[in-house]
Each structure stands twice: as C-alpha cells, then as structure tokens.
C-alpha positions as CSV (number, residue, x, y, z in Angstrom):
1,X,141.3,153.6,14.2
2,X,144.1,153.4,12.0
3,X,143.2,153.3,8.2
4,X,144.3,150.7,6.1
5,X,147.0,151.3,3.6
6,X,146.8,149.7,0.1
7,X,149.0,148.0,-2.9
8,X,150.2,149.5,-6.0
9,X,151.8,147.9,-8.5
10,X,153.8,150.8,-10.4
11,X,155.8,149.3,-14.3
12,X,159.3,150.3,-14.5
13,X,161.8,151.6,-17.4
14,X,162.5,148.1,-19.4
15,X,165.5,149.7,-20.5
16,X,164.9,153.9,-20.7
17,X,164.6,155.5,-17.6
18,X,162.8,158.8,-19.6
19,X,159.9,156.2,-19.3
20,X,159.1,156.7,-16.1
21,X,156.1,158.0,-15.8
22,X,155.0,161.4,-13.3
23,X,152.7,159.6,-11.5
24,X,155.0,156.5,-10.7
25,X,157.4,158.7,-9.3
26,X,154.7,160.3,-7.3
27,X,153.8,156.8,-6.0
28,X,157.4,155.4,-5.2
29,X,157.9,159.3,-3.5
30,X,155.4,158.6,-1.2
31,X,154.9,154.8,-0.5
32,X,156.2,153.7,2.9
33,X,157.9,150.5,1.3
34,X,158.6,149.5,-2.0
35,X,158.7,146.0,-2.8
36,X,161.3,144.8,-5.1
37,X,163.4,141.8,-6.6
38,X,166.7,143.3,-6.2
39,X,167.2,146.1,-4.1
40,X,170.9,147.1,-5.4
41,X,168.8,147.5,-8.6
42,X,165.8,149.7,-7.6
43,X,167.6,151.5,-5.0
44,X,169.8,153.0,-8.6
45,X,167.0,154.0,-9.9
46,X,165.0,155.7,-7.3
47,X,168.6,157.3,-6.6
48,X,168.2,158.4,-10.5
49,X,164.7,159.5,-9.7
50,X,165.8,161.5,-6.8
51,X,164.0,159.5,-4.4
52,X,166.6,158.6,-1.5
53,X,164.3,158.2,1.7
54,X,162.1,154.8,0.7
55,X,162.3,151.9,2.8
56,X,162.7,148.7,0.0
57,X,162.2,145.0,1.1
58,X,163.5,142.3,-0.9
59,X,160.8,140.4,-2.5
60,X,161.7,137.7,-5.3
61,X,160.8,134.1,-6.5
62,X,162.4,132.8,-4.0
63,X,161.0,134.8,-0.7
64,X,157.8,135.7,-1.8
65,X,155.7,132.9,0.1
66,X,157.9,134.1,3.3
67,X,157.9,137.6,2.8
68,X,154.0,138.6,1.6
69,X,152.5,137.9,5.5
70,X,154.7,140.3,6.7
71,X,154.0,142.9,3.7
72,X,150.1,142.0,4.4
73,X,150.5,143.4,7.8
74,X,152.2,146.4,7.3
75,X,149.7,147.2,4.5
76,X,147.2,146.2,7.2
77,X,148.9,148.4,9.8
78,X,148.2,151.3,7.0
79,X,151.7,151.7,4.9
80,X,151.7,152.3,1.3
81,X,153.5,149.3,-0.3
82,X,154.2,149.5,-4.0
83,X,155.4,146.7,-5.8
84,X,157.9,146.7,-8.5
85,X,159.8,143.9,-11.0
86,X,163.6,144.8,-12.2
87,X,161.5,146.1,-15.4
88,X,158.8,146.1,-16.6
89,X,154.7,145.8,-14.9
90,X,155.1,143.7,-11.8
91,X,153.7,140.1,-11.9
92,X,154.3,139.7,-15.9
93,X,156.4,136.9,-15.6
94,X,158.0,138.3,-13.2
95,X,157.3,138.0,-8.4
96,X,154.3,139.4,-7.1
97,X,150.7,137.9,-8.3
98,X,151.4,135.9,-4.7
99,X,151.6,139.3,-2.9
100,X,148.5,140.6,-5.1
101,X,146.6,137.9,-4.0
102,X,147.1,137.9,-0.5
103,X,146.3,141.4,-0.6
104,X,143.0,140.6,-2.6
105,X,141.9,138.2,0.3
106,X,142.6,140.9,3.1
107,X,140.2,143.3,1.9
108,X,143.0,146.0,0.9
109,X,143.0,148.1,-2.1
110,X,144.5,147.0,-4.6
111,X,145.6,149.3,-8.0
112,X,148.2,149.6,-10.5
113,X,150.5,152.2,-12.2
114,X,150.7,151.3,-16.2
115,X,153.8,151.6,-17.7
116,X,156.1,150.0,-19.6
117,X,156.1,145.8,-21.0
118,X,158.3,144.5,-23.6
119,X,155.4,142.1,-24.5
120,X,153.3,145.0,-25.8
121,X,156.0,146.7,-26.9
122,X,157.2,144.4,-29.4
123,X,153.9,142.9,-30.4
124,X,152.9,146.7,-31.2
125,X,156.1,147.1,-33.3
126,X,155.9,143.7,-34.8
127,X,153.5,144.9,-37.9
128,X,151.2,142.2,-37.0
129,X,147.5,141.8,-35.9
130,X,147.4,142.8,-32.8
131,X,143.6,143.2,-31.9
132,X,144.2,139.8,-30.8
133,X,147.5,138.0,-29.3
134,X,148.7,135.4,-27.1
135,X,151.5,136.0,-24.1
136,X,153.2,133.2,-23.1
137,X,156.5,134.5,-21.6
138,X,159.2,131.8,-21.2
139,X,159.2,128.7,-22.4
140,X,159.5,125.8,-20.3
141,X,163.4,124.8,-20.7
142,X,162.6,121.1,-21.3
143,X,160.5,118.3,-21.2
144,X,157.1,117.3,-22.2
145,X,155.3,120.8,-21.2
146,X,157.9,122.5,-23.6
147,X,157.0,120.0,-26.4
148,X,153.2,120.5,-25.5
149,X,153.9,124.8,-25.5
150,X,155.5,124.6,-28.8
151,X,152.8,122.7,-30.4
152,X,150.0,125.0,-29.1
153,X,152.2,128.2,-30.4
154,X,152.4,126.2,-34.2
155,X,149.0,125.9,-33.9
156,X,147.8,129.2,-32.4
157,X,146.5,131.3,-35.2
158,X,146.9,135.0,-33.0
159,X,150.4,136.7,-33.1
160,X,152.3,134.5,-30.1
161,X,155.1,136.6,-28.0
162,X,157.1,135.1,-25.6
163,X,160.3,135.9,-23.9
164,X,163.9,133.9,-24.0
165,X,167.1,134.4,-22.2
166,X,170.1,135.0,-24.7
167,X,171.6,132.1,-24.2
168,X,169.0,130.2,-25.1
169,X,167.0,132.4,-28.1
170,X,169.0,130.7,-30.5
171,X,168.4,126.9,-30.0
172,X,164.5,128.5,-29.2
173,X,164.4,130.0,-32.5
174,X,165.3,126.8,-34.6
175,X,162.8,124.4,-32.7
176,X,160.1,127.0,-33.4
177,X,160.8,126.6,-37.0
178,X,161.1,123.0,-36.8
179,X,157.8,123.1,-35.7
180,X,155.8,125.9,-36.5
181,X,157.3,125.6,-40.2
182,X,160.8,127.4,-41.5
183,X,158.9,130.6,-43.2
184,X,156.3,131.4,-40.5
185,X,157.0,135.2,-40.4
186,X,158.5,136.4,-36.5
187,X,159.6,139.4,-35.4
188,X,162.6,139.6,-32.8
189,X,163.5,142.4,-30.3
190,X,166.7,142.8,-28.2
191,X,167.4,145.2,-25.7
192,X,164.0,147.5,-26.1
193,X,164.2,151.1,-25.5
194,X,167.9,150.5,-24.9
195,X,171.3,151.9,-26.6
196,X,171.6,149.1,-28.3
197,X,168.0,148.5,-29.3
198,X,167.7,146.0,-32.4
199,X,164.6,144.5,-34.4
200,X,164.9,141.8,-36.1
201,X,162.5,140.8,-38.8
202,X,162.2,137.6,-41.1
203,X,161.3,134.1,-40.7
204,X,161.8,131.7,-37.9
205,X,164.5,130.0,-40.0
206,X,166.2,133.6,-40.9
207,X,165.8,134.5,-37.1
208,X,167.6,131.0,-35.8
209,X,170.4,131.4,-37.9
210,X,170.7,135.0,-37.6
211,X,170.7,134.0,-33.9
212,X,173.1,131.1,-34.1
213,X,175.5,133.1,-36.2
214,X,176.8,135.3,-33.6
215,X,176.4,135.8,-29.3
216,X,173.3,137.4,-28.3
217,X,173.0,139.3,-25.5
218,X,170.9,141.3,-23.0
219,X,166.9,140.9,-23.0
220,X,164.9,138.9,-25.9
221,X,161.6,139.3,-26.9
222,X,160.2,137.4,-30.2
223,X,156.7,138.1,-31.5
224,X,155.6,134.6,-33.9
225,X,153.2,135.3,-36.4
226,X,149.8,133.5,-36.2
227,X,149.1,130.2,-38.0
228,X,147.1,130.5,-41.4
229,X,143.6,129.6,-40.2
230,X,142.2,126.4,-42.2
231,X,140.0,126.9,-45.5
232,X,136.9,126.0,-45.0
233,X,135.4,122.1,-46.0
234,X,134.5,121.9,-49.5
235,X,130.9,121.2,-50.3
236,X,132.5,117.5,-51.6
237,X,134.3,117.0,-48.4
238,X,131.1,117.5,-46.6
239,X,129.3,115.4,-49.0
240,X,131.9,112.4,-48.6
241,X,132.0,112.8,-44.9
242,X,128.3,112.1,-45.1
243,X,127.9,109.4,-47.4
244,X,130.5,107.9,-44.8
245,X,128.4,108.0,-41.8
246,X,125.2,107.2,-43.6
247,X,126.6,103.4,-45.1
248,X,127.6,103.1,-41.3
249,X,124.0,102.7,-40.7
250,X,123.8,106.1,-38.7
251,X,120.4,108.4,-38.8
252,X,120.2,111.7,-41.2
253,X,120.9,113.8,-37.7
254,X,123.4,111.2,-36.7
255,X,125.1,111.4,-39.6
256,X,125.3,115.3,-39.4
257,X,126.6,115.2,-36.4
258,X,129.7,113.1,-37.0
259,X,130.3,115.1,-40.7
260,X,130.2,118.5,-38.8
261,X,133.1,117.2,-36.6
262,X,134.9,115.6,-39.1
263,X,135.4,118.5,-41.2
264,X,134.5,121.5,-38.8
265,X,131.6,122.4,-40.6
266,X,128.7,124.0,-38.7
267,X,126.1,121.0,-38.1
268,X,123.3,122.4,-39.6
269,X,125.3,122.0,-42.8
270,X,125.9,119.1,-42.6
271,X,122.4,118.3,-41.7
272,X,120.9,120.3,-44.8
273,X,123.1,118.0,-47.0
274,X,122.5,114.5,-45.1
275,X,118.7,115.4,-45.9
276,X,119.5,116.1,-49.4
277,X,121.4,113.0,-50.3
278,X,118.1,111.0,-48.0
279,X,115.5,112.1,-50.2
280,X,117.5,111.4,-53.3
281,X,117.6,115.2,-54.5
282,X,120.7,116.8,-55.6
283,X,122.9,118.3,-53.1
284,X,123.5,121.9,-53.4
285,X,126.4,123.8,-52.3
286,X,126.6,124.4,-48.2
C-alpha cells in the first residue's frame, strides 16, 4: 500500500537569497512538486539554488479553489508537495491556507520550514515592544471595513504592522495620522534584506510626507506604534460615577455595576466606594 506523502510549507528569501535556509533547500531538492504563485519566479530561484529537476504547479489567488483537489490527490497518491509564496512564509497574506486546510481534513501531514517574514522582520527592527504585536497585512483599499481597520489600529495599544503597495503607502501613511494622531511614533521599511534596503523612522506625519515627497517603490512594510493605554479613573471619577447611579434610584451593587463600566474600574471598586458613600462614612481612596 502506497504511503501517503505530506505538505510542507518552506519561507523563501523576501529579498536575500543568502537567507535560504539548508534545510529548505533540502526540502524543495527532494519534494515531487512545489507549489507556487508564479512559476517564472521560483523556477529562478531554485535555478539559483541549483535545483533544476522539480516539477512546479501554478498555485495563486486566483486558482487555488481549482487547483488544491488535484494537489490533495497527488499528496494522497504519496508525492512530497511543498508550498511556497513569491517571498516570504507561505499563507502570510499571501495563497495557500486553502491548500493547508484541505490537507488538514485529508488526514495528511502537515509541517512547515521557518524562514524568512517581513512582518517580523521589521517589527524586530522597529525598537518597539514586541512581546506583544498585532499583524494585519494589507489594508482594505476602501470602504467601510478600511475605515473600521483604521480605527481599531488607532486604538490598538500593541505595536501594529501591516503591509502597503508603493503606490499606495503614501496616501496610507497620512490617513493613519489623521487618525491614529500626527506624532504616533512608526517605523517604515522598504525593500528588506534588499540592495536598496531603507528604514525609516519618525512619526506618522514625518512618514506621510516623507512618503508623499518623492516615488516609492518596491515592497513596504510600516510597523505603528501602540496607543498610550488610558490612566486609570481617579478615585473622584469613581466617586461621581457613583453618586450618579445612586440618585438614579439604583441599589449599592447596582450602582457598582454601572460605575465599573463607566469608568473601567474593577467592580469591586466601585462597590467598596458605593458602600462607603451608603453608610455615610468617608470614602477612601480605591
């Protein structure tokens, strides 16, 4: 009985092909098919590689619903099939998480070759936080789910990274600091690992018109740094809040309740003060 074969997803140079790993060229070398979004482009650089033999199969945003049953088969047949983006780790906003699924649901193996990602490369070069960060790749272009995105980035208090075409960064750039504020800090990088490699660092309003000043070009990535988290309620905010609910007619826990939400305060705060102010006594400081 013929044993199945598996999927590997295997990260390609974003820009410098010295950053492809020993073991992805071990798994490209040996996989029966390699699964790509433009062949032209990966045949180059398993050509570079010295790789010259693999069988590649077109697979892109626009074939990838028509193209995985096939590529389920022949992994279910037992080839090798490793899937690659133009750079980068496959499936980071980029064709594959429907082949990756697929293969999921048929039982095959499933595993992945780490590598390189201009998301953590610039948030990793961007000097800020990153224990914590938020990808969200590109932007819708328009519309209300752009407007919605840009709200939840002005709001987001993690490091945000996200990805723009050149064309584009510019106008991008500016509505961020429309929105986000002119001085939030942000960190820009074009053309990583590349000849022509640049960071950019400054604020959103810097950025924009550093942008809009001249014709970028080649691949943009722009780390935004998180939003200043809000200070916590003052022991008189909490105190108003209170007296609020109370001459509403609510109950002591009642009254706790709708203070904790109305000035984020933990609700046994506000409760410890709604029984102060009820039996008269003085309110101490939450």
């Amino acid at each position: 009985m013929t044993q199945p074969g598996s999927l590997v997803l295997v990260a390609t140079p974003i820009g410098n092909l010295g950053d492809l790993s020993a073991r992805a060229l071990e798994v490209l070398g040996d996989a029966e098919v390699v699964a790509c979004e433009d062949t032209r482009r990966t045949r180059r650089l398993l050509s570079a590689a010295g790789i010259r033999a693999t069988r590649l199969e077109a697979l892109h945003a626009h074939n990838e619903r028509e193209r995985t049953p096939a590529l389920v088969r022949a992994m279910e047949a037992g080839a090798t099939v490793a899937l690659v983006s133009d750079a980068g780790t496959p499936t980071i906003s980029d064709p594959g998480s429907r082949l990756v699924a697929a293969a999921v649901a048929a039982g095959l193996a499933v595993s992945v070759v780490p590598g390189p990602s201009a998301a953590v490369a610039a948030v990793a070069l961007s000097g800020f936080n990153a224990n914590r960060w938020v990808f969200e790749g590109f932007l819708p272009t328009r519309g209300r789910e752009r407007r919605e995105r840009v709200a939840a980035i002005a709001a987001e208090t993690r490091p945000v990274v996200c990805y723009e075409a050149p064309h584009r960064i510019a106008s991008t750039l500016a509505e961020l600091a429309a929105v986000c504020g002119p001085e939030r800090a942000a960190v820009l990088a074009r053309e990583l690992t590349k000849l022509h490699e640049e960071v950019w660092r400054g604020t959103l309003a810097e950025l924009a018109a550093r942008a809009a000043a001249g014709e970028p070009r080649g691949e943009h990535t722009f780390v935004v740094a998180g939003a200043s988290p809000d200070p916590p309620p003052s022991a008189e905010e909490i105190l108003a809040a209170v007296h609020d609910a109370l001459a509403t007619g609510s109950s002591t826990r009642e009254a706790a309740a709708i203070a904790a939400r109305r000035c984020g305060c933990p609700r046994a705060v506000a409760y410890r003060v709604a029984l102060e102010v009820r039996s008269g006594g003085s309110v101490v400081s939450p």
